[in-house]
C-alpha positions in Angstrom: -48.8 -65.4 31.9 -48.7 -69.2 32.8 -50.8 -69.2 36.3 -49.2 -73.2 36.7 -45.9 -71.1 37.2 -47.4 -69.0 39.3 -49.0 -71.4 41.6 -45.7 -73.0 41.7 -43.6 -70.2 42.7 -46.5 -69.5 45.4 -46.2 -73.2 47.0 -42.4 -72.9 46.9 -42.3 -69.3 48.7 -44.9 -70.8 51.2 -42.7 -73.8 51.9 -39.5 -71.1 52.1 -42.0 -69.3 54.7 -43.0 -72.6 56.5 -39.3 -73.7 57.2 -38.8 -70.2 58.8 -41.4 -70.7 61.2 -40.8 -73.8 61.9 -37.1 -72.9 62.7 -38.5 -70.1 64.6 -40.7 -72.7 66.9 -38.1 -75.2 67.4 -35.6 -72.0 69.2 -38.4 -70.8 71.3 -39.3 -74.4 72.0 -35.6 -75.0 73.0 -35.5 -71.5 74.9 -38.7 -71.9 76.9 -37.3 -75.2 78.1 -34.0 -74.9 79.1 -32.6 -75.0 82.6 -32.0 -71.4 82.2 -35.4 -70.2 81.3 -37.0 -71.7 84.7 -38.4 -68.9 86.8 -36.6 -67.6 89.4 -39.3 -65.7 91.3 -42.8 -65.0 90.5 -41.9 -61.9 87.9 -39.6 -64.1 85.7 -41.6 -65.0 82.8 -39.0 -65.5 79.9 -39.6 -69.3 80.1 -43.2 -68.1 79.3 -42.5 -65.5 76.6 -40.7 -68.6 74.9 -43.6 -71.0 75.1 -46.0 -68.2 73.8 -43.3 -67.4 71.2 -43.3 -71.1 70.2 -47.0 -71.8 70.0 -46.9 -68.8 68.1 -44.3 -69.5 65.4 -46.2 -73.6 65.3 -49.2 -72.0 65.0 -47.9 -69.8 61.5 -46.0 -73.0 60.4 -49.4 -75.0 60.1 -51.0 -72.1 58.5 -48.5 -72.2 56.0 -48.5 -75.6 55.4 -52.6 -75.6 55.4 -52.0 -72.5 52.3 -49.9 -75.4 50.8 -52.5 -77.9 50.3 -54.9 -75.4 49.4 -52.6 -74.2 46.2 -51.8 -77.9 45.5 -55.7 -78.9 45.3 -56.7 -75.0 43.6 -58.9 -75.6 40.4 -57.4 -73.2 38.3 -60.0 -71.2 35.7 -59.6 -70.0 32.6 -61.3 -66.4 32.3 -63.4 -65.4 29.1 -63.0 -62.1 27.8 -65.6 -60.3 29.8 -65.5 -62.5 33.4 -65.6 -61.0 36.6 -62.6 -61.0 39.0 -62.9 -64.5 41.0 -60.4 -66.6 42.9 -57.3 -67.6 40.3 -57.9 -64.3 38.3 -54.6 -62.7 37.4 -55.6 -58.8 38.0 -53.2 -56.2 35.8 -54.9 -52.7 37.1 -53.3 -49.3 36.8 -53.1 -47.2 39.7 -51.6 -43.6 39.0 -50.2 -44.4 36.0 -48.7 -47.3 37.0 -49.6 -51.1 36.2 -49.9 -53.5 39.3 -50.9 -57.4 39.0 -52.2 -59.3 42.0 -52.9 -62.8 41.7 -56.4 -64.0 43.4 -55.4 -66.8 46.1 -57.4 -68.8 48.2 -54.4 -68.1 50.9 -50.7 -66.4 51.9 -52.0 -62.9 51.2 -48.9 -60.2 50.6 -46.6 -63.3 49.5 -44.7 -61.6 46.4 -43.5 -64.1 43.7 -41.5 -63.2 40.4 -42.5 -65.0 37.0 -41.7 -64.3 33.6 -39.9 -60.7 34.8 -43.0 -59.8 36.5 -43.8 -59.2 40.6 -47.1 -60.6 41.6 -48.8 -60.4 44.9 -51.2 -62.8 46.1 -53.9 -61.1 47.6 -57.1 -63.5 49.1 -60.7 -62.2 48.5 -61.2 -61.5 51.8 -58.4 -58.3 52.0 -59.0 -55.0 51.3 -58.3 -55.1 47.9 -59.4 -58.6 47.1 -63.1 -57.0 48.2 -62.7 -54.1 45.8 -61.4 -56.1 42.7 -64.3 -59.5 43.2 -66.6 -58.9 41.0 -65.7 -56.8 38.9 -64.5 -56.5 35.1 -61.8 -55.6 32.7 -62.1 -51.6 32.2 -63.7 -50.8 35.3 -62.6 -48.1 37.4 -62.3 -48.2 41.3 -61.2 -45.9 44.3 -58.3 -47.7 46.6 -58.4 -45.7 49.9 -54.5 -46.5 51.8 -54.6 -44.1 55.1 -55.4 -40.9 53.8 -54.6 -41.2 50.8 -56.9 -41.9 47.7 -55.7 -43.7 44.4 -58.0 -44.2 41.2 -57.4 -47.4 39.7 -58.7 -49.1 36.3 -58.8 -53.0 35.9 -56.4 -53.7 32.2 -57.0 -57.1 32.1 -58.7 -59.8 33.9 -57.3 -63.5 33.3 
């Protein structure tokens, strides 16, 4: 699977994401200071709520955009048969008969891109799951613990 593809449909989902919150912080901006949203007594707080709500959404915008140059300046590399999971590994691991493939980011964890017919998560090393997959190599098998609930998992291919 082509991880320049990838990386590209990454950066253009994070931009998508970026314009949202950006969108998001402008309306809050505009509701926390409109004529409207000035307290009327010492209990009114909406005028706050907005600003919160707009530092908020600014603050999500510039992570997005800092996720952005980190994809843009990512030195991709190319995995040997026999490498251990690292950041820009493409993971295919089966989990209860099923085949999942997560794609090893530096940021935007639980952004879901589809290339070539296939739905990749970005996942960061630092996540639950990135922790469990670092490391380790093609064939190896590994318990995922979600709530309760235990699923065995094997890695199919590492690249």
């Amino acid at each position: 699977m082509n991880k320049s593809a990838i990386i590209a449909a990454i950066i253009d989902e994070l931009k998508i994401k970026a314009g949202h919150h950006l969108s998001a912080a402008r309306a809050a901006h505009a509701e926390a200071t409109h004529e409207e949203s000035i307290a009327e007594d010492k209990y009114d707080t909406r005028g706050l709520e907005a600003g919160y709500l707009a530092v908020g959404q600014a603050r999500m915008m510039d992570e997005a955009a800092d996720a952005i140059r980190a994809y843009a300046m990512l030195f991709v590399k190319k995995f040997a048969a026999g490498d251990p999971v690292d950041l820009t590994a493409l993971v295919e691991f089966s989990v209860n008969k099923t085949s999942e493939i997560v794609f090893i980011g530096p940021a935007g964890g639980g952004i879901e891109v589809e290339v070539e017919g296939r739905t990749i998560m970005v996942i960061t090393p630092e996540s639950p799951l990135g922790r469990l997959l670092m490391g380790r190599k093609k064939g190896e098998r590994f318990t995922r613990k979600i709530g309760p609930f235990e699923d065995k998992c094997r890695i199919v291919s590492v690249s």
